[in-house]
C-alpha positions in Angstrom: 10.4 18.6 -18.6 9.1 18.8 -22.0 8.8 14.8 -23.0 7.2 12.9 -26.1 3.5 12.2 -25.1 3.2 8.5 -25.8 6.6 6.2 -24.5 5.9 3.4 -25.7 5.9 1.2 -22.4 2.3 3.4 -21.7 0.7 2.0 -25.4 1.7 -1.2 -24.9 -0.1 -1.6 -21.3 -2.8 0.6 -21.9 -3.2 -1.9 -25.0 -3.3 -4.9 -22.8 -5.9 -3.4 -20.5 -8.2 -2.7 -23.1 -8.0 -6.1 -24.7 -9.2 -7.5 -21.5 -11.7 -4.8 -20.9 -13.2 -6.1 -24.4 -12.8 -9.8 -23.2 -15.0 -8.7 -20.4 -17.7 -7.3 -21.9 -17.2 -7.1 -25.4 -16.6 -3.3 -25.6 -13.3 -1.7 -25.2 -12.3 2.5 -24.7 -12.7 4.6 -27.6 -9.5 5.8 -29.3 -9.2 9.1 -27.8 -10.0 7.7 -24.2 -7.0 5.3 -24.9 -5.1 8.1 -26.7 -5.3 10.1 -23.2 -5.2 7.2 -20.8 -1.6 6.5 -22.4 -0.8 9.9 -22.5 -1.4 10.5 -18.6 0.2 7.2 -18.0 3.3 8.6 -19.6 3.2 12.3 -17.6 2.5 11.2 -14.4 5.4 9.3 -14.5 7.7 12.0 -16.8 6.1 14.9 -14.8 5.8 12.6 -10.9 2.6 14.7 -10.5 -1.5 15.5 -12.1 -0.6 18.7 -12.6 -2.5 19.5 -15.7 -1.2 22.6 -16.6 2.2 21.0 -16.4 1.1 18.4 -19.1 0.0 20.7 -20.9 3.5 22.4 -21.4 5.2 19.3 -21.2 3.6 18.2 -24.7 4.3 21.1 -26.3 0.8 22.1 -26.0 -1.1 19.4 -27.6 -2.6 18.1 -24.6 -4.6 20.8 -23.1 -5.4 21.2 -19.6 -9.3 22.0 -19.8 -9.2 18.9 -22.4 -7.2 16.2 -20.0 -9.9 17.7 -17.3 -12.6 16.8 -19.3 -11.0 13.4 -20.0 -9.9 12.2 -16.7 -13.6 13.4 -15.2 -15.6 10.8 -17.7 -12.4 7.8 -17.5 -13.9 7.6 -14.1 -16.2 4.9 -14.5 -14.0 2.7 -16.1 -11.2 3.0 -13.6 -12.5 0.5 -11.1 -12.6 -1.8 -13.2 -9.3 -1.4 -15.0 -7.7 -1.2 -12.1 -8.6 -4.7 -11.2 -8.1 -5.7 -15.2 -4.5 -4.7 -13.9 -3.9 -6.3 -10.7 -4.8 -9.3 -12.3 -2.4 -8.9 -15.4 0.0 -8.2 -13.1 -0.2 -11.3 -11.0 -0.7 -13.4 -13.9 2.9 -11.8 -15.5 4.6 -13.0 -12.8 2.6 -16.6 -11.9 1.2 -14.9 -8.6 -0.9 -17.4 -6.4 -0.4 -16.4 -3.2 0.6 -13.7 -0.7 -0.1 -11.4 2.7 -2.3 -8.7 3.5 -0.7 -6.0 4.5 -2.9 -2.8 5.7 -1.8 0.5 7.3 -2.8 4.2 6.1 -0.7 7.6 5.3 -0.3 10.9 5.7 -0.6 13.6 2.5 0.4 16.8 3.6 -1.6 19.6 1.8 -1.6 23.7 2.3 -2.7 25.3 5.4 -5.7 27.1 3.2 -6.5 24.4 1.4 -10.4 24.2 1.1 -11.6 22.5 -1.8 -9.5 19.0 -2.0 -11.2 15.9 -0.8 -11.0 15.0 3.2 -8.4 17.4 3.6 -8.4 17.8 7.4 -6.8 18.9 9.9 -4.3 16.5 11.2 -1.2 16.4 13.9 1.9 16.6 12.3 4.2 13.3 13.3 8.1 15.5 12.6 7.4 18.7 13.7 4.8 17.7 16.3 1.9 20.4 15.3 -0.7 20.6 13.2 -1.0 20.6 9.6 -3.4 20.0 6.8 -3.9 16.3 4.9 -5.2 13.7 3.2 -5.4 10.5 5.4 -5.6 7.2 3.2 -6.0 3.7 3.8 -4.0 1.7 1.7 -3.4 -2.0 1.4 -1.2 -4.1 -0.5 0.0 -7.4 -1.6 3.1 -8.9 -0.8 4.4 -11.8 -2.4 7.6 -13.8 -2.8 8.0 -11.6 -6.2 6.7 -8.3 -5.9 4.5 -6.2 -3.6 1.6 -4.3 -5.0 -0.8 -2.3 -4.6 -4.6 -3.7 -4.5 -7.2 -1.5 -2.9 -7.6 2.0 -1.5 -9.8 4.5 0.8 -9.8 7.9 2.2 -10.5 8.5 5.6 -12.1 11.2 6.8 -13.5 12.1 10.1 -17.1 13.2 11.3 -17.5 16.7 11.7 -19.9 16.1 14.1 -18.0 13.8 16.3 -15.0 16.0 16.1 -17.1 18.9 17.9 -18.5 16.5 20.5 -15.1 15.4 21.3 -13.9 19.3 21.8 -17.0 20.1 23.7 -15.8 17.2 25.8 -12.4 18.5 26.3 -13.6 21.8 27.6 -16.2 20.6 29.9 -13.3 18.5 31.2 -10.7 21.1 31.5 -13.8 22.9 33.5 -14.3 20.6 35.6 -18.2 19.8 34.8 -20.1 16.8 36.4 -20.0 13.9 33.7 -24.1 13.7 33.9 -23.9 17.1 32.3 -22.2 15.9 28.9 -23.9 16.0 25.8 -25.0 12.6 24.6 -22.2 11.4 21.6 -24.0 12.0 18.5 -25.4 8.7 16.3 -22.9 7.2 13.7 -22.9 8.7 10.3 -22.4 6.3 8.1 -20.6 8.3 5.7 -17.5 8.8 7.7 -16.8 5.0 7.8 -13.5 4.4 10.7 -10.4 2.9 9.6 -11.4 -0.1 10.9 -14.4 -0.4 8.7 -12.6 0.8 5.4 -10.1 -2.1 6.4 -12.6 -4.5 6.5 -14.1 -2.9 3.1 -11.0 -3.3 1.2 -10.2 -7.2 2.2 -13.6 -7.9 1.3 -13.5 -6.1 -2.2 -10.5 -8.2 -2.8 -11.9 -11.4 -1.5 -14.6 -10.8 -4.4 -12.5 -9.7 -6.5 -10.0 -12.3 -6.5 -11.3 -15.5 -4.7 -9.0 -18.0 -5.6 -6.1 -16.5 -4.8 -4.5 -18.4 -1.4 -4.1 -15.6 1.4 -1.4 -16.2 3.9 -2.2 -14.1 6.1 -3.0 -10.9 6.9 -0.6 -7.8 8.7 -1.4 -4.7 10.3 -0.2 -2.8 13.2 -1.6 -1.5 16.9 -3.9 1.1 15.2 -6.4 -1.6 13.3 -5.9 -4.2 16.3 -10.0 -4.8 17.7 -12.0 -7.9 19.1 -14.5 -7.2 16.1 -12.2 -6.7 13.3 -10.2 -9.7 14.1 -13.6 -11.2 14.1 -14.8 -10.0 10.8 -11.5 -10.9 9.0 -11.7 -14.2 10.1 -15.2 -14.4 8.6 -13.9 -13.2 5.1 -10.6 -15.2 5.4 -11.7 -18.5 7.7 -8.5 -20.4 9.4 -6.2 -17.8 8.2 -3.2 -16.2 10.1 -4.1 -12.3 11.3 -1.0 -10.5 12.5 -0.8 -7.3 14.9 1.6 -5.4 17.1 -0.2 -5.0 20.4 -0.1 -2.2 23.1 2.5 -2.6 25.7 -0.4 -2.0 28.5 -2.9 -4.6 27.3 -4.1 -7.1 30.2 -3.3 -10.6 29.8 -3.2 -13.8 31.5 -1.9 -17.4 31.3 -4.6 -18.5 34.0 -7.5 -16.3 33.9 -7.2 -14.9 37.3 -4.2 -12.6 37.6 -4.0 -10.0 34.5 -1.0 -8.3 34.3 -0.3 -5.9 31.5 2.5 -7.3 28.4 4.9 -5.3 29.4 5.1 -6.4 33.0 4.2 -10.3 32.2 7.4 -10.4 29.3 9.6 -8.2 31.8 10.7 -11.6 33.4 10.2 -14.3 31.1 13.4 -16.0 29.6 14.1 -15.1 26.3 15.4 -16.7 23.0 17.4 -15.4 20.8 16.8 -15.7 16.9 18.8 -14.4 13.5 16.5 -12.9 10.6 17.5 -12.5 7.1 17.0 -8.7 6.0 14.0 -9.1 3.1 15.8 -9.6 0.0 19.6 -9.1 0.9 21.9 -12.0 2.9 22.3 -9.7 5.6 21.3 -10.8 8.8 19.8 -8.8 11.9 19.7 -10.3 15.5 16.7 -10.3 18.1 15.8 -11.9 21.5 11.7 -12.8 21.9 10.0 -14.5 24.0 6.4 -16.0 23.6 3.1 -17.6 25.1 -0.1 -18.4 24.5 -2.3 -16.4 26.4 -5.9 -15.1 27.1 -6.0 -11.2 26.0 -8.8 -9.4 28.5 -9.5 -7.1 25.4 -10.4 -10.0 22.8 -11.6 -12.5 25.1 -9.8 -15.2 23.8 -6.2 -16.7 23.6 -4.0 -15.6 21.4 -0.3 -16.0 20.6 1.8 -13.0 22.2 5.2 -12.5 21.2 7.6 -9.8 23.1 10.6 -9.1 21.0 13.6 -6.8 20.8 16.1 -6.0 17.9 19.3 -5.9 18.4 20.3 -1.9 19.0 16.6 -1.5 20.4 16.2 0.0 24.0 12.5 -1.0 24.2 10.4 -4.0 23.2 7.4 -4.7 20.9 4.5 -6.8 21.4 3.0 -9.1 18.8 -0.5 -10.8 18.5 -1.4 -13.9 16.1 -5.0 -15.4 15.9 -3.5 -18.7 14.8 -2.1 -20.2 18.0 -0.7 -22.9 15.4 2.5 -21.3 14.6 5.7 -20.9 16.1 6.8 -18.0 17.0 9.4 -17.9 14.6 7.6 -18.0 12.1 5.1 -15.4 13.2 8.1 -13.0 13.5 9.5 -13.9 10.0 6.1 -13.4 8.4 5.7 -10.2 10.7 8.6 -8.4 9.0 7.0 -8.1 5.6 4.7 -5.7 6.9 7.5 -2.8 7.0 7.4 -3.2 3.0 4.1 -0.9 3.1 6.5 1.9 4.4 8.4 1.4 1.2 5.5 1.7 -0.9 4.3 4.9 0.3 7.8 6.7 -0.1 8.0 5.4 -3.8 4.2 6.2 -4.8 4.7 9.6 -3.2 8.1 10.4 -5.1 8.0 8.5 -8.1 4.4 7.5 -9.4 2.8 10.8 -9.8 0.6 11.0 -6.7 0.2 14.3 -4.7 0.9 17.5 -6.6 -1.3 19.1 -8.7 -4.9 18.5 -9.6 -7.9 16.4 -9.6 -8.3 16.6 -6.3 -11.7 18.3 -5.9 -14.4 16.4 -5.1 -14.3 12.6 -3.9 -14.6 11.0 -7.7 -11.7 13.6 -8.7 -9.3 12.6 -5.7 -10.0 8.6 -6.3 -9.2 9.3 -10.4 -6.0 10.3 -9.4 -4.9 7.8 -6.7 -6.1 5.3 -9.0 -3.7 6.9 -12.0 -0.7 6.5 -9.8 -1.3 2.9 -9.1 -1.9 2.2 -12.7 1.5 4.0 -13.4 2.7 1.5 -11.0 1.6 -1.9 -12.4 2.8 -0.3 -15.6 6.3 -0.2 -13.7 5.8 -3.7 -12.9 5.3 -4.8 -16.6 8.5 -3.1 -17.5 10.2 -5.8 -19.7 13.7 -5.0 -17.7 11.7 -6.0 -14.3 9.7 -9.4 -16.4 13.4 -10.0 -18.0 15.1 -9.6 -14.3 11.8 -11.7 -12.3 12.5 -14.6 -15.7 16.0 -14.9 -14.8 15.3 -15.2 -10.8 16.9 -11.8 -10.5 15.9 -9.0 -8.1 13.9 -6.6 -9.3 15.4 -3.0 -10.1 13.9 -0.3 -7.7 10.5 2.2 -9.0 13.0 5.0 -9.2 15.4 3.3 -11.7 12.7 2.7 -13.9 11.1 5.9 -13.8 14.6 7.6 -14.6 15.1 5.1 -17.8 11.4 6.2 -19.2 12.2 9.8 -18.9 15.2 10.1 -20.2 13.6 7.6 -23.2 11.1 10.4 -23.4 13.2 13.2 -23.4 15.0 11.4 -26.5 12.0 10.4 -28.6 11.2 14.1 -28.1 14.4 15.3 -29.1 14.0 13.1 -32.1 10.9 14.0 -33.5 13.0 17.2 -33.9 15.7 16.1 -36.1 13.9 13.2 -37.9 14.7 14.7 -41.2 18.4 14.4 -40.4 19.2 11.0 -39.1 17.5 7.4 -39.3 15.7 5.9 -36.8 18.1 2.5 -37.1 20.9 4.7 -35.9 19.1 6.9 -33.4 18.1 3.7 -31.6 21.8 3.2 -31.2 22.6 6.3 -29.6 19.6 5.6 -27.7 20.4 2.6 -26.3 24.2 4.0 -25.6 22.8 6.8 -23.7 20.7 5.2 -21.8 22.9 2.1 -20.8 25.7 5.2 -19.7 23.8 7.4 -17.8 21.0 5.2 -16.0 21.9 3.3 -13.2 20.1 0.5 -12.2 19.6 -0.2 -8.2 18.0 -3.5 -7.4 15.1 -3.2 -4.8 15.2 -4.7 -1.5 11.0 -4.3 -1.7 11.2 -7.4 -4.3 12.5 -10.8 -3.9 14.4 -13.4 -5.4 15.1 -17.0 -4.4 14.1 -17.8 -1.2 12.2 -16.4 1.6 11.4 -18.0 5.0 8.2 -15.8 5.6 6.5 -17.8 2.8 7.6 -21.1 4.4 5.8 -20.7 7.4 2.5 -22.3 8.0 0.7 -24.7 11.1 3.2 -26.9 12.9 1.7 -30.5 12.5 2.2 -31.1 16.6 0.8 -27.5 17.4 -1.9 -28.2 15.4 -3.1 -31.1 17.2 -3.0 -29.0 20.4 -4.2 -25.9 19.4 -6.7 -26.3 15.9 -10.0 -25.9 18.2 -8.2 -23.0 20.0 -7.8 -21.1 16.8 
C-alpha cells in the first residue's frame, strides 16, 4: 500500500511527546529523529508491520530501508522514556486515576529456521499441539473504567542450560536410573530471569514510574500464582487486592487438619447463583459459585477461594484473592477484566504493526519494535474520534476501525499530492471527508467502557473488614 508518509494524527503526537521530552530535561529530538519517528508511526500502522523494505516502497522511495535501520537503531535510548512520556499523556487525556493490573504473556510464532531474532525458542504449539518456533513476551496492561493500555513489557526466554538438564533428566528417567545418579540442577543465571520475576519487574517499574496512581488491584492467572510472588506484590502494592485462578488440585483446608484438594472440597458445597453484566454491553451471562475462606497448604496462609461455573460450562474454575475483605461477588466482577488482555494481544498483533518484518535481531532491536507498536497504540488512543466519543460518555470505537480511517486518509493525501495542481485543497477535504464517512465503518469496542462498571465499585466490605483486616 503506497501511503503519504506523514498522516497528520502521527505529527500531532509525536509533537506532544517531544514537548514533554523538552519539559523534562530541557532538550527535545532533533528534526530528522522527529521526521522519522512520525514517519514509522504512520507505516506501522498503514503497513501493520516493521518491514523496512516495505516502507521503503510504501513512500515512494524516500524513506530508505538502510536509512530507517540506521534511525530506529539510535531512537533507542529515547524510547524508554517516551514510552512513559506517553502512558502518562494518555492517562492524563482521559482524567485516569485509577485502575487493575492485569499480567499474562503471549505467544509470537516465528519460522522454523529462524536463528537470528531475539529469544526465539522453541516452544509447543497450543492449536496444532507440536512444536514451533517463538517469541514468548510478558506483557502487562492497565485497565480502567475508560480504556485498557498497554504499560510495560519483557521477553522471556529460557536457560539453555536448564533446558539440557531438564532433557538429561527425562532420559535418565525413561531409563530407569537411580535418582542419586542425577546431575546436580545447574546454578540460576541471572540472565534468564522466570516469568515470575519479569512480573514482579514490570509492577515495580510502574510503581516508580507512576506512584500516585491508585492500584485496584492486580490480575493474573494459574501460571504466575506463587507463595513468593504474592509476597513480593504485596510489598510493592501494601493492602491491595491480588487476583489468581488457582489449580483444581491444590490442598486446602477450613481447619488445618484434613486437606482436601479444590476440586473435591467445592464438589459438595451449596452454591449461589449470580448474573454478570458482559464488559461494556447490557448483556448479561449467568454463573453459580460458591466460596470460603480457607488456608491454601501451598501459601501458608488463608486466602479467599472461589469455585465457579458459567453458565454452558461443563467444568469449574477456581479463584484465589489475598484480600479476604471482599465478597465474592465482587472478587468475580473484578476477575472478569482480566480476559481484556486477550483482546489486546489479538489487536496489537493484527493492527498495530507488531510481528512481521524487521528489527528483530538482537535484544535492543526486538524491544525498538515492541515499543513502536505500543506507541502506535497510544497514538490510537489520542485519536480525536476516540477523545470526542470518551467526552461525550460514548464507547470507544475498536483499534481496527481507527486504523482503517488513517489508511484510507493516507491513501488520499497520497493520491492528492498527485493531482494538487488540479483541484483545491478546500474541496479535496470535502471529498475526503465524503469518502471516508461512506466507506469506513465504525465498530464500538467492547475492550472500552462507558458509564458504569461494577468491577470498579468493589472494594472491603465495612463488616468483613472488621473480621478479616489482620487476616489480610
Amino acid at each position: 500500500m503506497n501511503f503519504c508518509v506523514f498522516h497528520e494524527e502521527s505529527i500531532k503526537f509525536v509533537n506532544i511527546l517531544n514537548d514533554s521530552l523538552k519539559k523534562l530535561n530541557g532538550k527535545g529530538l532533533s528534526k530528522i529523529k522527529i521526521s522519522y519517528l512520525t514517519f514509522c508511526l504512520t507505516a506501522m500502522i498503514c503497513c501493520k508491520s516493521l518491514n523496512l523494505e516495505e516502507f521503503q516502497r510504501s513512500s515512494f522511495g524516500f524513506f530508505k530501508a538502510r536509512a530507517t535501520g540506521y534511525f530506529l537503531k539510535h531512537i533507542t535510548s529515547y524510547l524508554n522514556i517516551l514510552w512513559i512520556l506517553s502512558i502518562t499523556q494518555v492517562l492524563k487525556t482521559y482524567n485516569i486515576t485509577e485502575g487493575y493490573l492485569v499480567a499474562d504473556d503471549t505467544d509470537r510464532v516465528r519460522s522454523k529456521n529462524v536463528t537470528k531474532i531475539h529469544a526465539a525458542q522453541k516452544t509447543k504449539d497450543k492449536k496444532t499441539g507440536g512444536y514451533c518456533m517463538a517469541q514468548n513476551i510478558v506483557l502487562l496492561i492497565l485497565v480502567t473504567k475508560k480504556i485498557s493500555i498497554p504499560v510495560g513489557f519483557a521477553f522471556f526466554e529460557s536457560d539453555p542450560e536448564l533446558l539440557k538438564w531438564k532433557k538429561t533428566i527425562k532420559e535418565m528417567q525413561n531409563n530407569k536410573i537411580k535418582k542419586s545418579e542425577y546431575p546436580k540442577m545447574p546454578d540460576k543465571n541471572p540472565k534468564y530471569p522466570t516469568r515470575l520475576e519479569i512480573l514482579e519487574n514490570l509492577i515495580s517499574d510502574f510503581k516508580k514510574n507512576f506512584d500516585d496512581f491508585l492500584m485496584k488491584g492486580i490480575l493474573f492467572d494459574a501460571a504466575y500464582l506463587s507463595k513468593n510472588i504474592i509476597q513480593k506484590l504485596s510489598n510493592i502494592y501494601p493492602n491491595k487486592q491480588i487476583i489468581s485462578q488457582i489449580r483444581s488440585n491444590q490442598m486446602i483446608s477450613d481447619n488445618l487438619k484434613n486437606f482436601k484438594t479444590v476440586e473435591e472440597y467445592f464438589s459438595k458445597k451449596k452454591k449461589k447463583q449470580i448474573s454478570l453484566k458482559k464488559r461494556g454491553t447490557n448483556e448479561t451471562i449467568d454463573a453459580e459459585y460458591a466460596s470460603a475462606r480457607l488456608h491454601v497448604k501451598a501459601h501458608g496462609k488463608k486466602l479467599h477461594v472461589i469455585a465457579i461455573r458459567y453458565k454452558g460450562e461443563k467444568e469449574y474454575r477456581y479463584l484465589v484473592a489475598t484480600d479476604l475483605t471482599w465478597r465474592a461477588e465482587d472478587i468475580i466482577r473484578a476477575y472478569s477484566l482480566r480476559w481484556i488482555i486477550e483482546v489486546t494481544f489479538e489487536d496489537w498483533k493484527l493492527h498495530e504493526g507488531y510481528g512481521s518484518g524487521g528489527m528483530q535481531r538482537g535484544y535492543e532491536s526486538a524491544c525498538t519494535g515492541v515499543t513502536l507498536s505500543f506507541l502506535a497504540n497510544h497514538m490510537i488512543l489520542l485519536h480525536p474520534l476516540q477523545i470526542q466519543r470518551s467526552m461525550a460518555g460514548k464507547r470507544l470505537l475498536t483499534v481496527g476501525s481507527i486504523v482503517s480511517r488513517i489508511r484510507l486518509e493516507c491513501l488520499l493525501d497520497s493520491i492528492y499530492n498527485l493531482i494538487s495542481n488540479e483541484i483545491s485543497l478546500e474541496s479535496f477535504n470535502k471529498i475526503k471527508i465524503m469518502i471516508t464517512s461512506n466507506f469506513i465503518i465504525n465498530r464500538e469496542s467492547s475492550k472500552f467502557l462507558f458509564g458504569n462498571d461494577k468491577a470498579f465499585d468493589v472494594g472491603p466490605t465495612k463488616s468483613l473488614y472488621s473480621r478479616f483486616k489482620n487476616s489480610s
